[in-house]
N, C-alpha and C positions, 0 to 999 in steps of 0.2 A: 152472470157468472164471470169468473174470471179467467180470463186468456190464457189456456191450457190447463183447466182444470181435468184431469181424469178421474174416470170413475170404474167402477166395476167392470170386466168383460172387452177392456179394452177401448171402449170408448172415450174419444178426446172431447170436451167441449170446447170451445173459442166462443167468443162474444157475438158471432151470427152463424158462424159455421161449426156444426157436429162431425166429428168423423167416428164411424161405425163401423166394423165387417159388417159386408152385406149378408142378408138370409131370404131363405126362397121367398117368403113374403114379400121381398125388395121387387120381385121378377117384372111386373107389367109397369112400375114406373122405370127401373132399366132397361127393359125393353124397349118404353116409349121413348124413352130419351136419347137410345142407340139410334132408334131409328131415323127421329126426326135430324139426327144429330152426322147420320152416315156421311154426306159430302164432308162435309165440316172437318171432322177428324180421319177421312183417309188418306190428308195428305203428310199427315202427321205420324200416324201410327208403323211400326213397322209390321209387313205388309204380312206374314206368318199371324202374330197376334190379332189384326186385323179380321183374317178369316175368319179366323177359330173366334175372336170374339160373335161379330156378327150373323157367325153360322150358327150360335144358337137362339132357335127360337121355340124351343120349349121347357115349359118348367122345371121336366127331370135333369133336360143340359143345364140349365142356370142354376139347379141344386148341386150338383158335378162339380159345376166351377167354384161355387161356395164353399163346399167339401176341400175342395184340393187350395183355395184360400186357406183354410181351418186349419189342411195338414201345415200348410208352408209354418204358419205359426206354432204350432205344435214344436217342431223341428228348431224355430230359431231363426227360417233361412229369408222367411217374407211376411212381411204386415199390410195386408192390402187392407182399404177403407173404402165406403161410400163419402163421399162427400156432400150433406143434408147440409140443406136452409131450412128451417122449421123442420117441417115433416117431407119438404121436396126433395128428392132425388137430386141430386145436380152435377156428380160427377165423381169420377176415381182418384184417388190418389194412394199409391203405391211404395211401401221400400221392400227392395225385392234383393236380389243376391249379398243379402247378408252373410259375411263369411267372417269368425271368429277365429282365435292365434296370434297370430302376429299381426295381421291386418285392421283385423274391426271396422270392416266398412258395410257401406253398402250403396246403392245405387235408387234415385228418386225419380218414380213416373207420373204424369197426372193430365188428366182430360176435364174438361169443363164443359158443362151443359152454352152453346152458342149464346141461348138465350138471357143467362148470367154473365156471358164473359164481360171484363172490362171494369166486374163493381168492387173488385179488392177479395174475392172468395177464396181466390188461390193462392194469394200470398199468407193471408189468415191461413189458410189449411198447409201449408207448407210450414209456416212457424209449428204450429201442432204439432207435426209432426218429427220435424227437426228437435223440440225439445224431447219429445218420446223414445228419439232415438239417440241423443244425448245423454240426457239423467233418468231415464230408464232404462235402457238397453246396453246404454254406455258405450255406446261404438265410440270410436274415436274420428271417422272420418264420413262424408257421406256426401255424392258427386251426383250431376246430374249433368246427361247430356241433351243437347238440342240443338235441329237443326238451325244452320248460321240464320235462313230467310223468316222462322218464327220468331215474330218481333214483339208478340204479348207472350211468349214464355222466355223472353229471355228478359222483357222483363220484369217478369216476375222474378228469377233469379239475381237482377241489377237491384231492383227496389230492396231484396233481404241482403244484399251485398256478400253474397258467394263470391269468391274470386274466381275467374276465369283462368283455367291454366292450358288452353288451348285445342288446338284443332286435332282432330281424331278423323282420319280418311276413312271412306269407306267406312262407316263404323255400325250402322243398320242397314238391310235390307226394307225401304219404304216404298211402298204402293211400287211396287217393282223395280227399284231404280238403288244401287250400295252408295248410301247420302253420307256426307262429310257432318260431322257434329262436333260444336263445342263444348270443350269440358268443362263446368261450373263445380266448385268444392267449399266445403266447409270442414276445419278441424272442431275438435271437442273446445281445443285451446284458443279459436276463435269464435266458437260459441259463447261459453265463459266468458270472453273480455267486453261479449257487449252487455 
C-alpha cells in the first residue's frame, strides 16, 4: 500500500505501520504491552495520564477509555490511534487538544512498544498522521512537546524536520517531577513545501 493511504473508519495505512482507534478487542495485547512496557514509559509520560492509563486493568475500564477516544473524535477535539505492525499491538500515537477558529492546531503524543523501538515505526506513524491532520482535518499547525533528555523522540521529531521553536518550563507534571519540554512544530505551509 501506499504511504498514507486511508480508508474507512479512520484508519491510516503506512507501508508497515496501521494506525487504527483502538476497540475492546485491542484489550489483552494493550494490556500486555503496558505492562511489560511500565518502567520503559514512566519516565516519560506525564505522571496523571500515567495513573489513570496503567490503573486500568479491566476490560469495562479499557472499553471506557475507547468510548471516551470515540467521543473526542466525534467532537473534532482528538484522534487517538493504535499503533499496529501486522496485527501487533505496538503503541499509541495521539492528536489530542485540537482546537478550531483562529488557531487550528493541535498537539502530538506517542509511545512505542520497548521492543520496536529504534526500527523507524514512529516516524512512519507520525508522517500518517501529520498528513491526516493536514489534508484531512486541515489544521494549520500541529506541535509536539518532549522532554530535552529523550533523545529517540526527539529524534524522531529531527528525522521529519519539525522546527524547534523552544523551551517550555515546567510544562508537565512527569513521574512526579514539573519537567522543562521542547517545542517541535510543523505549519500546513511547511508541510506543503516538502
Amino acid at each position: 500500500m501506499v504511504l498514507g493511504e486511508r480508508t474507512a473508519g479512520s484508519t491510516l495505512r503506512g507501508e508497515r505501520v496501521t494506525l487504527r482507534p483502538l476497540v475492546v478487542g485491542d484489550f489483552a495485547q494493550w494490556q500486555a504491552v503496558r505492562v511489560a512496557n511500565r518502567d520503559w514509559l514512566a519516565k516519560w509520560e506525564p505522571t496523571q495520564l500515567h495513573a489513570a492509563v496503567d490503573g486500568i486493568e479491566t476490560r469495562s475500564g479499557f472499553l471506557a477509555r475507547c468510548r471516551a477516544r470515540e467521543r473526542e473524535r466525534q467532537l473534532g477535539t482528538g484522534y487517538g490511534y493504535g499503533i499496529f505492525l501486522g496485527r501487533r499491538f505496538s503503541g499509541e500515537i495521539n492528536l489530542s487538544g485540537v482546537q478550531r477558529g483562529p488557531f487550528q492546531s493541535g498537539s502530538v503524543g506517542y509511545w512505542i512498544d520497548e521492543a520496536v523501538a529504534g526500527q523507524g515505526l514512529v516516524p512512519e506513524a507520525m508522517t500518517l498522521l501529520l498528513r491526516y491532520a493536514f489534508e484531512d482535518l486541515c489544521l494549520h499547525r500541529v506541535q509536539v512537546a518532549i522532554i530535552p533528555r529523550n533523545t529517540a523522540s526527539r529524534r524522531v521529531v529531527e528525522k521529519l524536520g519539525l522546527r524547534e521553536e523552544g523551551l517550555a518550563v515546567g510544562y508537565l507534571e512527569i513521574n512526579g517531577v514539573w519537567e522543562d519540554h521542547l517545542r517541535f512544530a510543523i505549519t500546513a505551509q511547511e508541510w506543503e513545501d516538502r
